[in-house]
FIKOLLUM-841424 format. One record per residue (C-alpha): x, y, z; residue number from 1. Coordinates in steps of 0.05 Angstrom, whole numbers, plus 32768, in hexadecimal, padded with zeros to 4 digits. Layout:
REM residues N
+------+------+------+-----+
|   px |   py |   pz | pos |
+------+------+------+-----+
|    X |    Y |    Z | NUM |
...
+------+------+------+-----+
This chain:
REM residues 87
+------+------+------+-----+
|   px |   py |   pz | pos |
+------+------+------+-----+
| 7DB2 | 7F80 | 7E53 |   1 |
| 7DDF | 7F7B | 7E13 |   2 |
| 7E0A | 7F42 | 7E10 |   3 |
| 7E52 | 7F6A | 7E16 |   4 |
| 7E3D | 7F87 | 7E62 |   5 |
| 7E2C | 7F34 | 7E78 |   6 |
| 7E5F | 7F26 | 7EAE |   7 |
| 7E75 | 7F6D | 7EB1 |   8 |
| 7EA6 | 7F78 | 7EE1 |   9 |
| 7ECF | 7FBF | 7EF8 |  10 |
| 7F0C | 7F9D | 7EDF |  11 |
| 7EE3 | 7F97 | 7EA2 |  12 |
| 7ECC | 7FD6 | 7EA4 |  13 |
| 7F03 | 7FFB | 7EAF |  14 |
| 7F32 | 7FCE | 7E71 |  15 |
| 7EF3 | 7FE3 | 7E46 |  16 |
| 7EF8 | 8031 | 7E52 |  17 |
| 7F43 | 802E | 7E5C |  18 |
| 7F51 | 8015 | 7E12 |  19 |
| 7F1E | 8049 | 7DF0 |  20 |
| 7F43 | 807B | 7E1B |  21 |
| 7F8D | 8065 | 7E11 |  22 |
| 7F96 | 8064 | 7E57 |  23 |
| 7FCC | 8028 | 7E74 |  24 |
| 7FBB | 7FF7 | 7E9F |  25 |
| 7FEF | 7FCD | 7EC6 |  26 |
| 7FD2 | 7F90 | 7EEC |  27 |
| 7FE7 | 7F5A | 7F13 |  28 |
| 7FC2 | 7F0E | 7F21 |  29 |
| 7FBC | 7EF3 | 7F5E |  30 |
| 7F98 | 7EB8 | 7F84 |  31 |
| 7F67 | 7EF1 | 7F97 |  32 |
| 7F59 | 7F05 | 7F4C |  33 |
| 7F75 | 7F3F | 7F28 |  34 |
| 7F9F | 7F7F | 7F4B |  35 |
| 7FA2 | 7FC1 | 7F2A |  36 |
| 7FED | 7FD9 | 7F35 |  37 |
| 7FEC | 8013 | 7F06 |  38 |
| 7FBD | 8043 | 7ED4 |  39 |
| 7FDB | 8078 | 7EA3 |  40 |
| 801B | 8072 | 7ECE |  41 |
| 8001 | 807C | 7F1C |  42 |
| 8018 | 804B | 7F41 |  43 |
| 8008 | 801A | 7F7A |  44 |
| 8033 | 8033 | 7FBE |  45 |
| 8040 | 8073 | 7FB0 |  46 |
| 8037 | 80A6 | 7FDE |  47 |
| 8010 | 8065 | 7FFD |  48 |
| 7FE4 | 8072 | 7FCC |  49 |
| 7FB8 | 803E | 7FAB |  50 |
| 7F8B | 8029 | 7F74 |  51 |
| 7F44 | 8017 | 7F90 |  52 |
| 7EFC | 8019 | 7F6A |  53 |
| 7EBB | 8029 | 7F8C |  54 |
| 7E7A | 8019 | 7F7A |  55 |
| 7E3F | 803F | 7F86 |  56 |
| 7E68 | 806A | 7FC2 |  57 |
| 7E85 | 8025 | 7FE0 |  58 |
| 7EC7 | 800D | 7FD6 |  59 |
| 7ED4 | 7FCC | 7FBB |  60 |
| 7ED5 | 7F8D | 7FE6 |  61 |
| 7EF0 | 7F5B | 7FB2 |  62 |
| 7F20 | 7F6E | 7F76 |  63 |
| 7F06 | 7F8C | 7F3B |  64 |
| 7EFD | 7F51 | 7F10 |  65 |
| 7ECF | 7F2C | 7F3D |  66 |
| 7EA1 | 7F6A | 7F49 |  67 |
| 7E6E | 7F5F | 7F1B |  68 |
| 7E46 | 7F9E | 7F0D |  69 |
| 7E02 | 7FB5 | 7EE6 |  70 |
| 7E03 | 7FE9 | 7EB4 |  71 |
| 7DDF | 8018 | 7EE0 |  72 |
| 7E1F | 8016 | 7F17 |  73 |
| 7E4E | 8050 | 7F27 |  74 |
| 7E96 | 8038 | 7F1D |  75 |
| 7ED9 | 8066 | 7F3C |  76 |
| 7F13 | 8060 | 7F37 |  77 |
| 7F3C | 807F | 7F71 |  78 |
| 7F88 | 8085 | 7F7C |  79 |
| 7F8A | 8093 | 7FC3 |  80 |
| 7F9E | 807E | 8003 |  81 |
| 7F78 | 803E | 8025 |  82 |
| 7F44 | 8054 | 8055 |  83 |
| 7F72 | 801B | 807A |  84 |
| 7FAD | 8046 | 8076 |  85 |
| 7F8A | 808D | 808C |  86 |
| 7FA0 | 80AE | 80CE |  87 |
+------+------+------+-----+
C-alpha cells in the first residue's frame, strides 16, 4: 500500500478526486466528525434530498471521514433521499 492511501478515508477520497476535478465541496464539523452539506452546488434538504456515500453497495454507518477504506473499495456518492425518509 503506498503511503498517500494510509488512513484513507471517503471524506478523503472524495477531497482527493474533487480537487483534480474542480468540483466544490461544502462541509460542516460536528462532534460526530465531518458532514457533507453540498458538492458542485447540490445541496443538503432539498427536495429532502441528501448527500450519502456507499461502500461496496452499503450505505455508510459513520461519516465519511471515519470510514476508512482499501484501495480495492467501491466509493458513491449519492444525492438522494434517505432510505429513512422513503414512503
Amino acid at each position: 500500500m503506498r503511503k498517500d492511501q494510509k488512513n484513507l478515508t471517503v471524506f478523503s477520497l472524495l477531497k482527493k478526486m474533487a480537487g483534480k476535478r474542480n468540483i466544490e465541496i461544502n462541509n460542516t464539523q460536528h462532534d460526530f466528525g465531518i458532514l457533507v452539506e453540498s458538492i458542485n452546488g447540490f445541496k443538503n434538504g432539498k427536495d429532502n434530498k441528501y448527500w450519502q456515500y456507499w461502500v461496496n453497495g452499503k450505505i455508510g454507518d459513520v461519516s465519511a471521514d471515519r470510514k476508512i477504506i482499501k484501495p480495492t473499495d467501491k466509493v458513491e456518492w449519492k444525492f438522494e433521499v434517505p432510505p429513512e425518509l422513503r414512503r
